[in-house]
C-alpha positions as CSV (number, residue, x, y, z in Angstrom):
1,X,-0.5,20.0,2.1
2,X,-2.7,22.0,4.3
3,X,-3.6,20.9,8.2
4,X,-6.1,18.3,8.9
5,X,-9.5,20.0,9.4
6,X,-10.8,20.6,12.7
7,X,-14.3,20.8,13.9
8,X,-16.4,17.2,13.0
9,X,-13.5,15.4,11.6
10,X,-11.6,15.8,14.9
11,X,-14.8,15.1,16.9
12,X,-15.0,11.5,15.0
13,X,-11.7,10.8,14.4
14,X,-11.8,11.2,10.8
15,X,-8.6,12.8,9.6
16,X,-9.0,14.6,6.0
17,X,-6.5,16.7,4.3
18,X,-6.8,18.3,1.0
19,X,-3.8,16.7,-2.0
20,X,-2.9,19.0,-4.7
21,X,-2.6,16.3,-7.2
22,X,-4.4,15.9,-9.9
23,X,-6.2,12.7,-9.7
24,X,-8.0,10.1,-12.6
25,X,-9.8,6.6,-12.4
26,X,-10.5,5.1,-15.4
27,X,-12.8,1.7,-16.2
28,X,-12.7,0.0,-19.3
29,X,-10.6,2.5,-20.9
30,X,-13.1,5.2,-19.8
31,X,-12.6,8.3,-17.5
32,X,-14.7,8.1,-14.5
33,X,-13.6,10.9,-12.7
34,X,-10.8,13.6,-13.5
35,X,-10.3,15.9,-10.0
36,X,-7.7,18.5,-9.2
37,X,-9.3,19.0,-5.9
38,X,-9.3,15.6,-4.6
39,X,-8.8,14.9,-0.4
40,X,-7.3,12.1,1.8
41,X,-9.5,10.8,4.0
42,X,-7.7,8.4,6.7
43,X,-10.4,5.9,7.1
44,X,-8.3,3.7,9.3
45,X,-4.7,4.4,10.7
46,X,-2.6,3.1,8.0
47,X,-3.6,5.1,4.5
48,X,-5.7,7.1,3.2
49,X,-8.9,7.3,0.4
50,X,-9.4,9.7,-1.6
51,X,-12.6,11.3,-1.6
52,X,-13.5,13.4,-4.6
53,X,-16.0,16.5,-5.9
54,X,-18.7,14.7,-7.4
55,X,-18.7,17.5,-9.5
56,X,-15.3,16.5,-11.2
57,X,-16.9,12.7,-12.0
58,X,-17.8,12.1,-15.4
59,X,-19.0,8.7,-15.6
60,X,-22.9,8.2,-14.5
61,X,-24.0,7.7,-11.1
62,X,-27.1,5.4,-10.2
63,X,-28.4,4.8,-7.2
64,X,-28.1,1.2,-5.9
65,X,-29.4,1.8,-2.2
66,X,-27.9,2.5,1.6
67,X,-24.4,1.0,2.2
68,X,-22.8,0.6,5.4
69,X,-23.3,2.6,8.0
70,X,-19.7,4.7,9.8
71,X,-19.9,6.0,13.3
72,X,-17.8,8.6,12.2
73,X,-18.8,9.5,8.6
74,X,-22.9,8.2,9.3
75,X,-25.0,6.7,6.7
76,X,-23.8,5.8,3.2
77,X,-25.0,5.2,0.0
78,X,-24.2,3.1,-3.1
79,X,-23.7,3.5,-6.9
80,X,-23.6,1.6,-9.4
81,X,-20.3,3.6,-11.8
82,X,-21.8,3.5,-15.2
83,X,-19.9,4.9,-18.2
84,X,-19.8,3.9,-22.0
85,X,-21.4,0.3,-21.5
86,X,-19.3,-0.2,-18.4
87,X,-20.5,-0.6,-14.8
88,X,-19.1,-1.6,-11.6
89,X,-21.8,-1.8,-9.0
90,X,-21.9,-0.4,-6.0
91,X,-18.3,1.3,-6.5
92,X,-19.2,4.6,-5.6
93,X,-20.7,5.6,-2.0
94,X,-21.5,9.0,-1.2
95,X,-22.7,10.6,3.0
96,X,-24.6,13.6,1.6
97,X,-26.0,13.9,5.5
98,X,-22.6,12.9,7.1
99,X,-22.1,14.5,10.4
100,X,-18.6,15.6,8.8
101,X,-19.7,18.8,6.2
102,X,-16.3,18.0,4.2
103,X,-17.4,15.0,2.9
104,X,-21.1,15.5,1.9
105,X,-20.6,17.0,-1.5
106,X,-17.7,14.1,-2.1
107,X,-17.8,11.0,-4.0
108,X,-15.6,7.7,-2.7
109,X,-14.7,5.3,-5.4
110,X,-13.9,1.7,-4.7
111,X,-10.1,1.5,-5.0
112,X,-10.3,-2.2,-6.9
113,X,-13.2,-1.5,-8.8
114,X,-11.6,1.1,-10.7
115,X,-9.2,-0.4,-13.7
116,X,-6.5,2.2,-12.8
117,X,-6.0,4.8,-11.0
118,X,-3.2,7.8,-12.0
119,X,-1.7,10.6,-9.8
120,X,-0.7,13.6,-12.5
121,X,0.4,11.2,-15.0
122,X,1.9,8.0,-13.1
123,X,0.0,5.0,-12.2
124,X,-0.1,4.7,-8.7
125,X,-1.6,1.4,-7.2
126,X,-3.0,-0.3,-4.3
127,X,-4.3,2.7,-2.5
128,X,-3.0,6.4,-2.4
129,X,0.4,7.3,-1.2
130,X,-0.1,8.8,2.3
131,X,2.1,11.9,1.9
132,X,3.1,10.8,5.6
133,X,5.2,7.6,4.4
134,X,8.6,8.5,3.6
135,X,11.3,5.0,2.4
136,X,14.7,5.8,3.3
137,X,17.2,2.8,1.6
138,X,20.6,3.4,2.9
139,X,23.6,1.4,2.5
140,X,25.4,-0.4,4.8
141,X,28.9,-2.4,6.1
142,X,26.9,-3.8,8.8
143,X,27.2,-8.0,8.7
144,X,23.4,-9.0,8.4
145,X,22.5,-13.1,9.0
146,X,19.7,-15.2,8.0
147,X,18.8,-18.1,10.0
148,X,16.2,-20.0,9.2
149,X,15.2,-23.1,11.3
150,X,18.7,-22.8,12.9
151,X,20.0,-22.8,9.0
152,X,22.0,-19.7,7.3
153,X,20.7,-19.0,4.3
154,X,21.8,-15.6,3.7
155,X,24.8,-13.8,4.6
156,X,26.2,-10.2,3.5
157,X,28.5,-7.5,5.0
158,X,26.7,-5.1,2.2
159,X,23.4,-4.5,2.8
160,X,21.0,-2.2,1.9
161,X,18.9,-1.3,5.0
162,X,15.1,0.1,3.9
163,X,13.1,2.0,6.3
164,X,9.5,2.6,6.0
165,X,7.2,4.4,7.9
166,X,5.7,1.9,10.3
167,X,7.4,-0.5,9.7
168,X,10.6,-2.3,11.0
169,X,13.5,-1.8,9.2
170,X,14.2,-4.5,5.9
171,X,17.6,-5.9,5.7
172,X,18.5,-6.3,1.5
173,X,20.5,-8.8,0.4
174,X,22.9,-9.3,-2.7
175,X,21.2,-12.7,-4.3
176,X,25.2,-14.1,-4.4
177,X,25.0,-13.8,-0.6
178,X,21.7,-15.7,-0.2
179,X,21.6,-19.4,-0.4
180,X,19.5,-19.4,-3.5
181,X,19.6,-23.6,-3.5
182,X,17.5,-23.5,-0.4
183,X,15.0,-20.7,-2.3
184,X,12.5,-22.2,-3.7
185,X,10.2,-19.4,-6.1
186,X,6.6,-19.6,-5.6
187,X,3.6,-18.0,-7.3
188,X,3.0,-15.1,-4.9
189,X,2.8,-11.5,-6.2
190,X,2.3,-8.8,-4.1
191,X,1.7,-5.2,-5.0
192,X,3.1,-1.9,-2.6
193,X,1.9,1.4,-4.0
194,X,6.1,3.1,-2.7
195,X,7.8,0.1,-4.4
196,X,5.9,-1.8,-7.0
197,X,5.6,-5.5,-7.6
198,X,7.2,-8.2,-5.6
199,X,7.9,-11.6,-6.0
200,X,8.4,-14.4,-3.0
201,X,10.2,-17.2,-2.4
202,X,9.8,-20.2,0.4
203,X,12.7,-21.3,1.7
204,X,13.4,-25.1,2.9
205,X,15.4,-25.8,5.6
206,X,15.8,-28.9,7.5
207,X,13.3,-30.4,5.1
208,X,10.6,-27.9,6.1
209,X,9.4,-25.5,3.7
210,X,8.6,-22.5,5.1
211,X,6.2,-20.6,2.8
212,X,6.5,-16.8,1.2
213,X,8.8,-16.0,3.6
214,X,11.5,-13.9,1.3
215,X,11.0,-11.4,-1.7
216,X,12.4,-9.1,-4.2
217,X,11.7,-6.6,-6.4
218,X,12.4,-6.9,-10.2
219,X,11.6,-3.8,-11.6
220,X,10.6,-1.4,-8.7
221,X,9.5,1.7,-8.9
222,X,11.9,4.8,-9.0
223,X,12.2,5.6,-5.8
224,X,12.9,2.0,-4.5
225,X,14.9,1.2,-7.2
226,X,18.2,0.7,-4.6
227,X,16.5,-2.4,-3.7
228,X,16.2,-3.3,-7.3
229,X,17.1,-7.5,-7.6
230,X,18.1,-7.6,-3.7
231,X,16.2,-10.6,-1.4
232,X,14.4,-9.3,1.9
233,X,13.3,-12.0,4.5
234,X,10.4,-11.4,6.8
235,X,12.5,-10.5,10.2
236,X,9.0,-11.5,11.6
237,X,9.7,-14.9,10.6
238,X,13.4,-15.5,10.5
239,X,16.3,-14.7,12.9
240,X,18.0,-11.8,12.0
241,X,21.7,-11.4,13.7
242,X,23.3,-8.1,12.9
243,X,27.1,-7.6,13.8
244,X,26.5,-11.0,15.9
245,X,23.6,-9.6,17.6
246,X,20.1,-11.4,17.6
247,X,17.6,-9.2,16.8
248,X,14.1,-9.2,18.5
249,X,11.3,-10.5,15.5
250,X,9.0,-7.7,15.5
251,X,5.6,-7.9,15.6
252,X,3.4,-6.8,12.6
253,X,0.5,-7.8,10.4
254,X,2.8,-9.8,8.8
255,X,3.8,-11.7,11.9
């Protein structure tokens, strides 16, 4: 991975790194755009885009007008993504007069318009990996409590402790030392693009329910497949003792 470039992107806060991946989009079954010269562009703190050679797209772009203006990257404008009686409007925006050179021969493809997206030959979801977020699942003998409205409702002296970048650390819990009677499994799915597909639980405790506030992973992806069938509660939302100590609820987007 070469260094973030310098000059404009630095002078706007735009950080943009070339990947060496090779990178597809698809819609409808079709190939939109097939690059091995794609690049991350950090459009906000947390991950990147990818931005690619408009060269490497092979579906049909049509104009649709001016999009959104960025102090950083300056004026854009839409697409409408055509290709083999498909078409997603206004899911590709290009700055051909950005104030940033790097990104005026590039193409930027709406992440959810797109029917899937693959790095080399895994489907990758959500949003690009940022090569800068690492999981670490370790685990642990520490003893790990749940309290919930005052009320345990998970207990385990073998945890497996997960630490993302960014985030505070997860405490994973064997489902025989959760109080699955109090569980109750709701409809919620969420997606993470490092661990795959997670379904929630609300949990009711002195006849409140208190909503989406525990998870798992049933079939994660390889690298978080430690975690694989474990519950995690939201230490935003719960009180977390370890080894008899209270730990402070962090504060998050999730809080």
């Amino acid at each position: 991975m070469s260094a973030p470039h310098s000059s404009a992107s630095q002078r706007t806060a735009v950080r943009i790194e070339q990947s060496g991946k090779r990178v597809r989009a698809y819609l409808g079954g079709h190939l939109v755009v097939d690059s091995t010269s794609p690049s991350l562009v950090w459009e906000n703190p947390y991950y990147p885009s990818y931005y690619l050679p408009v060269t490497d797209v092979r579906a049909e772009l049509v104009e649709d007008g001016p999009g959104q203006h960025s102090p950083s990257r300056g004026d854009a404008t839409l697409f409408t993504v055509k290709v083999d009686g498909r078409q997603a409007p206004g899911a590709a925006q290009r700055y051909t007069e950005s104030p940033i050179e790097e990104l005026r021969d590039l193409v930027r493809l709406d992440w959810d318009a797109m029917d899937a997206w693959f790095e080399e030959d895994e489907e990758v979801f959500v949003h690009p990996r940022s090569p800068y977020t690492r999981v670490d699942i370790l685990p642990s003998s520490r003893h790990v409590r749940v309290e919930v409205d005052g009320v345990t409702v998970a207990e385990s002296s073998s945890p497996r402790l997960l630490f993302e970048t960014g985030l505070p650390v997860r405490y994973y819990l064997p489902k025989t030392h959760v109080r699955m009677d109090l569980l109750e499994h709701t409809d919620t799915i969420t997606r993470c693009p490092y661990k795959g597909d997670a379904e929630y639980w609300s949990v009711r405790a002195n006849d409140k329910v208190h909503e989406d506030i525990a998870w798992s992973y049933p079939s994660p992806l390889d690298e978080s497949r430690k975690v694989l069938g474990l519950v995690c509660f939201y230490s935003e939302k719960v009180d977390i003792y370890v080894d008899g100590v209270q730990q402070e609820r962090p504060k998050t987007k999730f809080s």
